[in-house]
LUMTOR-395432 format. One record per atom (N, C-alpha, C): residue in one letter; x, y, z. Coordinates in pm, whole numbers, plus 32768, in hexadecimal, padded with zeros to 4 digits. Layout:
// residues N
aXYZ ...
This chain:
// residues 276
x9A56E3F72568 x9AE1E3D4254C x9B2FE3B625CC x9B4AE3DD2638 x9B74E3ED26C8 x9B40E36826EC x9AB6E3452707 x9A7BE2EA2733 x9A9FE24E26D5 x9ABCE264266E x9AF2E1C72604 x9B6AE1D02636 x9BD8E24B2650 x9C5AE23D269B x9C64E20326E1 x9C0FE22B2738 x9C08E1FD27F2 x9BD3E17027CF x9B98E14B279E x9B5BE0A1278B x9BD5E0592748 x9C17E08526F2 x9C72E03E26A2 x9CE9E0142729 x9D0FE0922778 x9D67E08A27E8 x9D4BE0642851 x9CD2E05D285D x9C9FDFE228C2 x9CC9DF4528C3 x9C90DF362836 x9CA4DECA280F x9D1DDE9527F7 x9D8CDEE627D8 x9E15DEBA27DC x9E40DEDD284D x9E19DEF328D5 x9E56DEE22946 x9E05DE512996 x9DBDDE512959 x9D60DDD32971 x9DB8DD41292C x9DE2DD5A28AA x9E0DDCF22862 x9EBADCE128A7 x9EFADD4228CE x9F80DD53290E x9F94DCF22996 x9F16DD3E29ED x9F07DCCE2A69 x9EFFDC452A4D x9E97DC3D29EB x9E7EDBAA29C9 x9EE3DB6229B2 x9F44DB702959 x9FB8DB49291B xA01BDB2A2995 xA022DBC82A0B xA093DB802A79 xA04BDB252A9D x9FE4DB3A2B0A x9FB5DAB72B41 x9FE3DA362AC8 x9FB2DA222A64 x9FD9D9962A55 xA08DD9862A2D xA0BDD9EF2A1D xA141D9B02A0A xA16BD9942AA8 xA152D9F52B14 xA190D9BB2BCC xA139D92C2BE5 xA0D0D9162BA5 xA0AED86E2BCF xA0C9D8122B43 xA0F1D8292AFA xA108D7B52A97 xA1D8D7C12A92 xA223D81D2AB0 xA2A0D80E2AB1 xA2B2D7AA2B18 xA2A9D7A52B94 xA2DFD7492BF2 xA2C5D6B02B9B xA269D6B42B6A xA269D5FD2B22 xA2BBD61D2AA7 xA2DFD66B2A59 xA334D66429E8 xA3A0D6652A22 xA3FED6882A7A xA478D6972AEB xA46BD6102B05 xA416D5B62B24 xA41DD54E2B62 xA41DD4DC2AF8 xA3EBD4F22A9C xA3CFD49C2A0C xA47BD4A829DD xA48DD4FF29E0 xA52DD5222982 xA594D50829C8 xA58DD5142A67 xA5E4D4FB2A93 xA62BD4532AAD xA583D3EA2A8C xA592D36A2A9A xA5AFD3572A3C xA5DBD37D29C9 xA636D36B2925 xA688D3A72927 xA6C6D3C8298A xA75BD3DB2996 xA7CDD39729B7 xA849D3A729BE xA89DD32B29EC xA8C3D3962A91 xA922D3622AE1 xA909D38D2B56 xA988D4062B1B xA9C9D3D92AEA xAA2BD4612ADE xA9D8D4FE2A93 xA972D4F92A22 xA930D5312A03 xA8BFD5752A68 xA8ABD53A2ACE xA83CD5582B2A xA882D5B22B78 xA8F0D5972BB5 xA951D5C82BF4 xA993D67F2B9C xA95BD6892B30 xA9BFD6FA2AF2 xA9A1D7352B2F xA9D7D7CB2B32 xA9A9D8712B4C xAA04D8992AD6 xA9B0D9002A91 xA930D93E2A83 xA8DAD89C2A60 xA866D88E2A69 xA827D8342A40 xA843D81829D7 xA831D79F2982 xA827D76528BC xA7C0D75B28C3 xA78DD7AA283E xA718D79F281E xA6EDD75327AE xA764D73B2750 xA754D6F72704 xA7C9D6882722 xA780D62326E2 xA7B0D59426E1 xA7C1D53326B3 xA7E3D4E226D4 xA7A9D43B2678 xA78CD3D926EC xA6D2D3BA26E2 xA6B8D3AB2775 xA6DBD2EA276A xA700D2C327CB xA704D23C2800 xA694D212281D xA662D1692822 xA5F7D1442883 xA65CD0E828C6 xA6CAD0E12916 xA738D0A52966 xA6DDD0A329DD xA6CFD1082A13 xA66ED10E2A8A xA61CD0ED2AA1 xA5C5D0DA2A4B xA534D0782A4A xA573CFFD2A59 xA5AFCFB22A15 xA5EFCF4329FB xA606CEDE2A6C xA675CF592AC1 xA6BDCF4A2B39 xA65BCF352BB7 xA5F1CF962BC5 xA591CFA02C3E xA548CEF92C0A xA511CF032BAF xA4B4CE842B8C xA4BBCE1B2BA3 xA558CDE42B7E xA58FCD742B66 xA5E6CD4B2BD7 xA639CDAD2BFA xA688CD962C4C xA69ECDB22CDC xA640CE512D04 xA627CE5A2D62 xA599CE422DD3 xA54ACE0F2D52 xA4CFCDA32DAD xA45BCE452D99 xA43DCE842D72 xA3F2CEEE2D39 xA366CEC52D11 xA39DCE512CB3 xA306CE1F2C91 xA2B4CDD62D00 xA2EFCD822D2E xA2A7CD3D2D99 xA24BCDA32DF1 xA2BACE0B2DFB xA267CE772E9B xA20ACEBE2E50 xA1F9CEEF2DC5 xA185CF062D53 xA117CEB52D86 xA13DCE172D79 xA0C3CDBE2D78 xA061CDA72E0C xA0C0CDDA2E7E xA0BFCDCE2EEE xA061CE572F21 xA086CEE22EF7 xA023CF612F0B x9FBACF542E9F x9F9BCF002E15 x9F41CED62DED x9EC2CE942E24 x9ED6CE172E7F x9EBACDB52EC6 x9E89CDED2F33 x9ED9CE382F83 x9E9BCEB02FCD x9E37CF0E2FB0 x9E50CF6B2F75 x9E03CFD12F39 x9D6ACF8E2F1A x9D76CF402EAC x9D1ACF122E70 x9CB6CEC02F0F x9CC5CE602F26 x9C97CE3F2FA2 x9C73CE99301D x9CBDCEF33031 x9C91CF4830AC x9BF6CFAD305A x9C0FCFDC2FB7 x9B8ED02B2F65 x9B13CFB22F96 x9B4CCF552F8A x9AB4CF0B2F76 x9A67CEE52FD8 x9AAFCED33048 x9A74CEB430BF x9A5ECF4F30F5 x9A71CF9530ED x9A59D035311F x99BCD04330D4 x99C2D02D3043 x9974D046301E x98FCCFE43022 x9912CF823042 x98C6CF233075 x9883CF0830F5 x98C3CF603169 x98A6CF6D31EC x9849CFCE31FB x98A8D04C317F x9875D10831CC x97B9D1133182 x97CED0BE30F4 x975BD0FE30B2 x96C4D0A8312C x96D2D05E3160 x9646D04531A5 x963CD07E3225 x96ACD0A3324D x96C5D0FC32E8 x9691D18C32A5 x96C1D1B03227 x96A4D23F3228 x95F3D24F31E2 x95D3D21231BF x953DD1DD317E x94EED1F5321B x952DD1B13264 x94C3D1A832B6 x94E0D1F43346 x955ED2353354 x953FD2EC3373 x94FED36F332B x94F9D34632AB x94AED3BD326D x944AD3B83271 x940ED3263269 x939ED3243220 x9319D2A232A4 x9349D2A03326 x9318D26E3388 x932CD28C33F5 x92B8D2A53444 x92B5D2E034E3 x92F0D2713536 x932AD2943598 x9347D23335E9 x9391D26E3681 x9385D22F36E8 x93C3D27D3763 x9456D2A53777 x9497D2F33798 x9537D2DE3769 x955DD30336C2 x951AD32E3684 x952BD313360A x95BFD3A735ED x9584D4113659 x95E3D4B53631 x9676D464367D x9691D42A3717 x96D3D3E13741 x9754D381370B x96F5D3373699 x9720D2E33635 x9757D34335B7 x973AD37F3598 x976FD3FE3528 x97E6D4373525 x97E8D46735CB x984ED4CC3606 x98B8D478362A x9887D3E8364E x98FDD380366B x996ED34935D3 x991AD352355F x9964D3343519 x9983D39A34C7 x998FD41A34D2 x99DDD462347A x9A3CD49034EB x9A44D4803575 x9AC5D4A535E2 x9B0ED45B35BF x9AEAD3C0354D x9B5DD34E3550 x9BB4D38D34EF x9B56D3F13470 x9BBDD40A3421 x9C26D48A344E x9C07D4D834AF x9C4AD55F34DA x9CCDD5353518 x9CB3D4C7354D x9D39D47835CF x9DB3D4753558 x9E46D4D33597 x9EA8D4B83523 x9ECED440352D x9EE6D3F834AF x9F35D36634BE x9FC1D36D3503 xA02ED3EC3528 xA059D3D33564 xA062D3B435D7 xA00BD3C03642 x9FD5D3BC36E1 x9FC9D31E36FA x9F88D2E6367F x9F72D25D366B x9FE2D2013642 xA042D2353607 xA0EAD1CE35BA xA0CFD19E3655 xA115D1A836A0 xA15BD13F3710 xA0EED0E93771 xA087D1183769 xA02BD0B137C7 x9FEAD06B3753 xA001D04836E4 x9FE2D00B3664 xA03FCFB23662 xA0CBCFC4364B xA117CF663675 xA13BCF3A36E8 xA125CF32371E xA122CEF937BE xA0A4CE9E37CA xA05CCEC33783 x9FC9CE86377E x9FD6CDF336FD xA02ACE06369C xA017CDB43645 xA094CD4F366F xA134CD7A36A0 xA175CD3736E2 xA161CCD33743 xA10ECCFA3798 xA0E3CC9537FF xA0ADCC21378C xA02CCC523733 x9FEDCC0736DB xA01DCB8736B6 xA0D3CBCF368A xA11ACB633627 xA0D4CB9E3594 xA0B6CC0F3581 xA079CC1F34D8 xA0E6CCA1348E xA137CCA934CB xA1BECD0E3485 xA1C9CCCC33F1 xA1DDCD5233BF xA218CD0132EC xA184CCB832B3 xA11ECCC832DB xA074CCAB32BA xA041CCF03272 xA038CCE931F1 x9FD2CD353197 x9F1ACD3931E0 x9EEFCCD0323A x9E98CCE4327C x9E9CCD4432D3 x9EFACD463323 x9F31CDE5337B x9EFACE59333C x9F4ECE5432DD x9F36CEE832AB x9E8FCEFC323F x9E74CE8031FA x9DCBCE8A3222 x9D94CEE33277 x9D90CE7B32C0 x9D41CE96332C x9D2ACF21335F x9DC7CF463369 x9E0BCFBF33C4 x9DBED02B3337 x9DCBD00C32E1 x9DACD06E3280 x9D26D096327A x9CDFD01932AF x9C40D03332A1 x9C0CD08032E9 x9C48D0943370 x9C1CD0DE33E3 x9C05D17833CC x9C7FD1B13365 x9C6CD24B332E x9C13D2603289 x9C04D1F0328F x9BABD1EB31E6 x9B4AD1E231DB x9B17D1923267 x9A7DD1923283 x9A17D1FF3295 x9A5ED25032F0 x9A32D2F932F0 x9A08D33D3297 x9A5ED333322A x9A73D38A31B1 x99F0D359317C x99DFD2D03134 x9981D28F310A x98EAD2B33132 x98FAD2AD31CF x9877D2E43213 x986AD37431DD x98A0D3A631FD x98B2D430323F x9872D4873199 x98B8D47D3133 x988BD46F3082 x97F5D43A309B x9809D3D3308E x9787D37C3072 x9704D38C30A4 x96F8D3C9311D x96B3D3D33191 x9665D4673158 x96BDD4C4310C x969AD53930D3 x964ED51A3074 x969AD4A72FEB x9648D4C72F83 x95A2D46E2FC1 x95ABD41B300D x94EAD3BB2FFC x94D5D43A304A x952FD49030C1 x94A3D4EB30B7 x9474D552306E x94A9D5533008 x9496D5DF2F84 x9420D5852F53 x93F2D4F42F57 x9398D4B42F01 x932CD4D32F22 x929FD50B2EE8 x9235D5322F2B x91CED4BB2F4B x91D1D4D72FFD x9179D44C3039 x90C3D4332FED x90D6D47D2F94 x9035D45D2F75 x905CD3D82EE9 x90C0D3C92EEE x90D7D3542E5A x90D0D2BD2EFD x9105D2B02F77 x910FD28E2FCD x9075D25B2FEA x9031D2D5300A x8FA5D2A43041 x8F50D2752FC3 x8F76D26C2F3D x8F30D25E2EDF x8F59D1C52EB7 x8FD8D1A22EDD x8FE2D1212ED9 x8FB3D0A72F5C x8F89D1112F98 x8F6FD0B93053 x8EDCD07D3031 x8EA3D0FD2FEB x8DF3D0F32FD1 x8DFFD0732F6D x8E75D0492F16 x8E59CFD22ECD x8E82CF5E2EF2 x8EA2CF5C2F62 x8EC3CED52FF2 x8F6DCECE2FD0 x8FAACF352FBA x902CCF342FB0 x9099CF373000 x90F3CECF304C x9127CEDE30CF x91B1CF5530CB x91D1CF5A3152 x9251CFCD3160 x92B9CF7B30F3 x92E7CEE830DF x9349CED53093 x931FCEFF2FEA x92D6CEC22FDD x928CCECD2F44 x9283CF862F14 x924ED0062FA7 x9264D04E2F55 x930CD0932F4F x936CD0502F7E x93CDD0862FBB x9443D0412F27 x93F4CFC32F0C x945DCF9B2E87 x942CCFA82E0E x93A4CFC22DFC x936DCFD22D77 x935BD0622D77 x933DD0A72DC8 x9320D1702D9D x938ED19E2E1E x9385D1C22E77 x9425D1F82E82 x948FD2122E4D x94B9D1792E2B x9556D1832E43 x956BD1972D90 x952CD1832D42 x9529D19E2CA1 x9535D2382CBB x9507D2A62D1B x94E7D3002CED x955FD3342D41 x95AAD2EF2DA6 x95FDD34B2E19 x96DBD2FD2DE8 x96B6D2BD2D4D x9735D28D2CF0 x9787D30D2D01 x975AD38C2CBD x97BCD3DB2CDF x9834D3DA2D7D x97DED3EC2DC8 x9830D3EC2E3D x9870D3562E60 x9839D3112E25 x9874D27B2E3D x991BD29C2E04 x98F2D2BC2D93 x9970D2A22D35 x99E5D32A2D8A x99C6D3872D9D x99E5D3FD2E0E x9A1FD3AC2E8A x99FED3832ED0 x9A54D3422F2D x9A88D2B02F32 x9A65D2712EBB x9ACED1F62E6D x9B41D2442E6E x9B31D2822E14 x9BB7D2ED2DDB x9C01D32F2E45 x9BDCD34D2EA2 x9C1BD3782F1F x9C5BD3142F91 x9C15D29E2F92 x9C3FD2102FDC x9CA4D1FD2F8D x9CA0D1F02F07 x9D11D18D2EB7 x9D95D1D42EB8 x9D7DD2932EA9 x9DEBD2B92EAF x9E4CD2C02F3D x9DFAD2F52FAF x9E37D2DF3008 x9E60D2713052 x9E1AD1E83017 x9E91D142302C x9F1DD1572FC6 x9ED5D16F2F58 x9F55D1612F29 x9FBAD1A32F35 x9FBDD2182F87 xA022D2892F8B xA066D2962FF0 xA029D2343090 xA041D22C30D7 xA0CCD1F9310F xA10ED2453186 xA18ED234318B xA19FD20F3214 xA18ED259325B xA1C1D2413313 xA18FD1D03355 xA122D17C3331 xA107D10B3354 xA140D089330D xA157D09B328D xA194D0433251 xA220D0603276 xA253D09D32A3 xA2CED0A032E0 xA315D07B3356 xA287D0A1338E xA293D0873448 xA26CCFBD3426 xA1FACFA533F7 xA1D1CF3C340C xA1FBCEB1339A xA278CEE53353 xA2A2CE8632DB xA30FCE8732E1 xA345CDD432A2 xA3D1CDD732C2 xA406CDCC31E0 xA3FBCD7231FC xA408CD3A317A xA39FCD0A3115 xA364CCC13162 xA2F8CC383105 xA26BCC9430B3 xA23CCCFC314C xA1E1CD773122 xA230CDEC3115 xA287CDF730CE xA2BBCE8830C1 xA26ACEC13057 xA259CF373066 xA1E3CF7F2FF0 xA23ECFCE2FA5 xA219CFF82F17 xA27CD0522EC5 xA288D0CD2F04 xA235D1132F2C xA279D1B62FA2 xA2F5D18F2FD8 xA2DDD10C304E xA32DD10C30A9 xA3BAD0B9304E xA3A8D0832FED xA41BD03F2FB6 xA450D0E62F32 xA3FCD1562F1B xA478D1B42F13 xA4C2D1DF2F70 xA47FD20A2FF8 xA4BED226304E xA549D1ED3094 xA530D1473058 xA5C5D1193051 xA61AD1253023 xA601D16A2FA5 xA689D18F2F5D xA6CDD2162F8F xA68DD25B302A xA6DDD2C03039 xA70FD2AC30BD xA756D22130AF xA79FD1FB3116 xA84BD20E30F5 xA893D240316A xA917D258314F xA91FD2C5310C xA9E4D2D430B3 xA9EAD350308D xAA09D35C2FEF xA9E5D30E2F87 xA9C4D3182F60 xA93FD2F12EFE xA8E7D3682EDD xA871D3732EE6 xA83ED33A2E26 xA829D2D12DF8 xA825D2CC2D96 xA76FD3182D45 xA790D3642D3C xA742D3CD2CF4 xA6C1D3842C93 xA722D3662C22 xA6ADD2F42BB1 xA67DD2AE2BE3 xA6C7D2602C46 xA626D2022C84 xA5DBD2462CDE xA5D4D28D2D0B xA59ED2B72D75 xA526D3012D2B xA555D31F2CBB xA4E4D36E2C51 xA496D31D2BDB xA501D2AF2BB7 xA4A3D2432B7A xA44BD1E32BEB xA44ED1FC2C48 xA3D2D1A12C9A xA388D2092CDD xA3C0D2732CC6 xA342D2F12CDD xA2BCD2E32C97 xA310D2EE2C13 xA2D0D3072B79 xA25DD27B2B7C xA290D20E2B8D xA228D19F2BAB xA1FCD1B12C06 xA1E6D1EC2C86 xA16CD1F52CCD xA0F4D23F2CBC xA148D2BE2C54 xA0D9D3032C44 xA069D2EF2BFC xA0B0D28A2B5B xA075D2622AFD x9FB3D22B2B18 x9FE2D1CF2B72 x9F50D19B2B67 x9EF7D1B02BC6 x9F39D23C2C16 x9ED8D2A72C5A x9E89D2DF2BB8 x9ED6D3392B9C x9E8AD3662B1D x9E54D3122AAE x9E87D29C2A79 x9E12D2352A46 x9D94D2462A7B x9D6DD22A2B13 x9CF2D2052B69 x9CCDD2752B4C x9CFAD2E22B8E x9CD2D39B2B62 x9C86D3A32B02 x9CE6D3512A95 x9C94D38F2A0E x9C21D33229DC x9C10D2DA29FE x9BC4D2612A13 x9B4AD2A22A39 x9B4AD2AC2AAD x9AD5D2DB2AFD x9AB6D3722AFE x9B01D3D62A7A x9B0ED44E2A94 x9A72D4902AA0 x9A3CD44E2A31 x9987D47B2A16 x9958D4962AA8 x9943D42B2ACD x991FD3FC2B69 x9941D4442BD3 x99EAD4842BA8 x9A0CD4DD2BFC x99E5D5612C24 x99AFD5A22B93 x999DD6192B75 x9921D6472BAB x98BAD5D32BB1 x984DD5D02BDB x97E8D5B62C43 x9883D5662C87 x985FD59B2D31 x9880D5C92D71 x98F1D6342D28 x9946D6A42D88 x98D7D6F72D4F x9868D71E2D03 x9864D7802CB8 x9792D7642CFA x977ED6EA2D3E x9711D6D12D39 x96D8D74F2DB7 x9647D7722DDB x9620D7EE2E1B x9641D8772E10 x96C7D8592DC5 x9724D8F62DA1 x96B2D94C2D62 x9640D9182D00 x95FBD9672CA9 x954ED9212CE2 x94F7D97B2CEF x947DD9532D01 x9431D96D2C99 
């Protein structure tokens, strides 16, 4: 009897935690969802309104009128482009640190995960100074580029783990059938090392798209990205609230689309070696 107590009260201090944790990470997006269906005088109350009659004025306004969508299409264009070439660069660099001897190879390793440790702030001003001279200021290629440099790491750095979790005897079993390093690297590898692919896709795409201090430092108008075009609305003194939360609310959106998109994928290469 004591012991079904103690299990029952386990379990409801178990189910209690559970419950805070997700209400302290799912409130900040309901605060932010509700607050962009507000009008600014409503956003503005104390005590808060909780109930309402919500507007889409703010959506409306950012979209149409304050150029919202464009800088959407613009950290799209980005994002998407900086995933693919990351992932297009890192998966044969990291194939062939895991999975090939070569001189320099620990050298080459240690060189590209120091690229990802370096804070991007150290880098803002000799980045622009560097692209100024260029003539490439307000460049969605800029920030490419600039983006690829911390995405590439990641890509490796993932990737490089899962081909070497792959056991080299599927390797020497395809060599014995005259099978070259590319052939076994795109037909049995990389089918088997998707998890982590999709694992640091998902990590490239979010951190282009979320990205702020470079698109700030290095954009005027033409490449302004949606981060840095909320951050415009908290210019001066007064701070209009609904937009600032209806172009929140759209940035986040099609983070979590991709999320959930690729969630399978996700689960399974955060989760891959965890169990033998």
């Amino acid at each position: 009897m004591a012991a079904a107590i103690s299990t029952k009260r386990s379990i409801g201090i178990q189910i209690a935690l559970m419950l805070t944790i997700i209400l302290f990470a799912v409130f900040p997006f309901y605060w932010m969802v509700t607050t962009s269906l507000k009008t600014q005088v409503l956003a503005l109350e104390s005590p808060p309104v909780w109930v309402f009659t919500p507007t889409l004025s703010n959506y409306v306004s950012v979209l149409f009128d304050d150029g919202v969508f464009r800088t959407l299409v613009n950290s799209l264009i980005v994002a998407v482009s900086t995933t693919i070439l990351a992932i297009a660069l890192g998966l044969p660099a990291a194939y062939a640190l895991a999975r090939i001897e070569f001189r320099g190879k620990k050298d080459l390793w240690f060189w590209f995960i120091t690229n990802r440790m370096i804070s991007p702030i150290v880098l803002a001003l000799p980045f622009f100074l560097i692209v100024r001279q260029l003539g490439m200021l307000d460049n969605l290629i800029t920030l490419i580029l600039i983006y690829l440099t911390f995405n590439l790491p990641i890509v490796i750095w993932i990737c490089t783990d899962q081909f070497r979790a792959i056991p080299y005897e599927l390797d020497e079993a395809a060599s014995l059938e005259g099978a070259s390093h590319w052939r076994i690297f795109r037909s049995i590898c990389l089918p088997l090392a998707m998890p982590g692919v999709a694992v640091s896709a998902i990590f490239s795409f979010i951190f282009s798209w979320n990205e702020l201090m470079f698109a700030l430092v290095l954009t005027r108008t033409k490449a302004k990205t949606a981060p840095a075009m909320a951050v415009s609305f908290m210019e001066g003194y007064n701070l209009p609230y609904g937009k600032i939360m209806a172009t929140s609310t759209l940035i986040v959106i099609p983070v979590l689309i991709f999320a959930l998109i690729a969630s399978k994928q996700l689960v399974r290469g955060l989760t891959m070696g965890a169990v033998k």
